[in-house]
N, C-alpha and C positions, 0 to 999 in steps of 0.2 A: 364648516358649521352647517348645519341643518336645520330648516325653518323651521319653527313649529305649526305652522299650517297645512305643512308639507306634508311633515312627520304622521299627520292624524288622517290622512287622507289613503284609504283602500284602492289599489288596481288592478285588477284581475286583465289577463294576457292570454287571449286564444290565438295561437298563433300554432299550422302546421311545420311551420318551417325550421326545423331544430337549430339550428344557430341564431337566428333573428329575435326565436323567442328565450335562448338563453343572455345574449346581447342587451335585449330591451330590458330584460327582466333585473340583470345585474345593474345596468346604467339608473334604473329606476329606485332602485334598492339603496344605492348610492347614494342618491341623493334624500333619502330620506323615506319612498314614499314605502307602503305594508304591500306588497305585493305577491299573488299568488299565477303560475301558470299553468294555461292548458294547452294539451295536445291536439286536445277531442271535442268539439262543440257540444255532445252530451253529456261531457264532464262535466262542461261552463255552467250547462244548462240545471246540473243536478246540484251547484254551488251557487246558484244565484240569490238566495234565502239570506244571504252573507250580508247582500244589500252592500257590496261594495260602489264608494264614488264614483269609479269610471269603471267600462270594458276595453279594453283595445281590442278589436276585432282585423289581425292580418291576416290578409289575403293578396292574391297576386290578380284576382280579378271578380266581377261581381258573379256567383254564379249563383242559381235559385236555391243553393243551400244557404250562403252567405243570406242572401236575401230571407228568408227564412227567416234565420236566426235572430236578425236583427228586428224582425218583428217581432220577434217573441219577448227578446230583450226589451224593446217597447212597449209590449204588453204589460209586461213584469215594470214600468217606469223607471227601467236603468238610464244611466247616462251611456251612450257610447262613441267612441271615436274610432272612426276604421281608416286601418293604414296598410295600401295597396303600395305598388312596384309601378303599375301603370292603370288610369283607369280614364276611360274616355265620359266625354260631359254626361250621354245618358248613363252609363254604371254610376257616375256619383250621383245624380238625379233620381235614379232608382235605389238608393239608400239611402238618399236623403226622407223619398217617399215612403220607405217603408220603417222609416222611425228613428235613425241616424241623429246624432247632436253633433256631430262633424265627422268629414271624410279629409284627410291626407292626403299625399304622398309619404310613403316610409321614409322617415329620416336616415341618413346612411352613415350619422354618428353620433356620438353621444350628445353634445349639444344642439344638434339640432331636433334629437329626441326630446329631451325636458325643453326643449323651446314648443313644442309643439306639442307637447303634455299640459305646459303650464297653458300657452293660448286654448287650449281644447276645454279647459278646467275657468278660464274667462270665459268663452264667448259663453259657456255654457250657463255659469253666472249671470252674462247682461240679458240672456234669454231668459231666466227667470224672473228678476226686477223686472223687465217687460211682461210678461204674463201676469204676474200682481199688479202691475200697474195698471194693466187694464183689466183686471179684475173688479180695482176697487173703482174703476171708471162704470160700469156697471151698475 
């Protein structure tokens, strides 16, 4: 059965690595959520207008294009979640810097994928009631 909160929720999938992003994309679709993938970061970049909920940004590690992109993604006020193979404290630190609403490990199955979908779609949540909350502190 399929949530219906699930169901309404957009995921766009930049991901170079042709099995991972066919993998993620199918496990995600499954479950419910509108999902679109890319090959190409200035595919992502040319569909962002779409205003999809989340990005998934895979990579296998931070390199100044990644970083990049995720700042652009931030410019544009996306949500994104980046899910690497391996990434040492400053690579996630420098994503987090450059505008990231969470970094990973790539899950390496299906549930551990929508576990780490749905926690990326929370924390990103209590990060905003935080941000109004002290808004209206203010």
């Amino acid at each position: 059965m399929i949530d219906n909160h699930i169901q309404s929720k957009q995921i766009f999938i930049v991901e170079r690595q042709h099995k991972w992003r066919e993998f993620s994309g199918e496990t995600l679709k499954s479950a419910g959520y509108l999902v679109k993938k890319f090959d190409d970061y200035d595919e992502l970049e040319s569909a962002v207008f779409d205003r999809p909920d989340l990005i998934i940004v895979g990579c296998s590690k931070a390199t100044l294009e990644e970083i990049i992109l995720i700042k652009k993604l931030h410019h544009y006020n996306l949500r994104q979640l980046v899910l690497s193979t391996f990434l040492s404290w400053s690579e996630m630190r420098d994503f987090f810097l450059a505008g990231a609403d969470d970094v990973a490990e790539k899950p390496f199955n299906s549930q551990s994928l929508l576990k780490t979908v749905s926690e990326s779609f929370d924390s990103i949540s209590i990060k905003e009631r935080n941000m109004i909350k002290e808004y209206e502190v203010r």
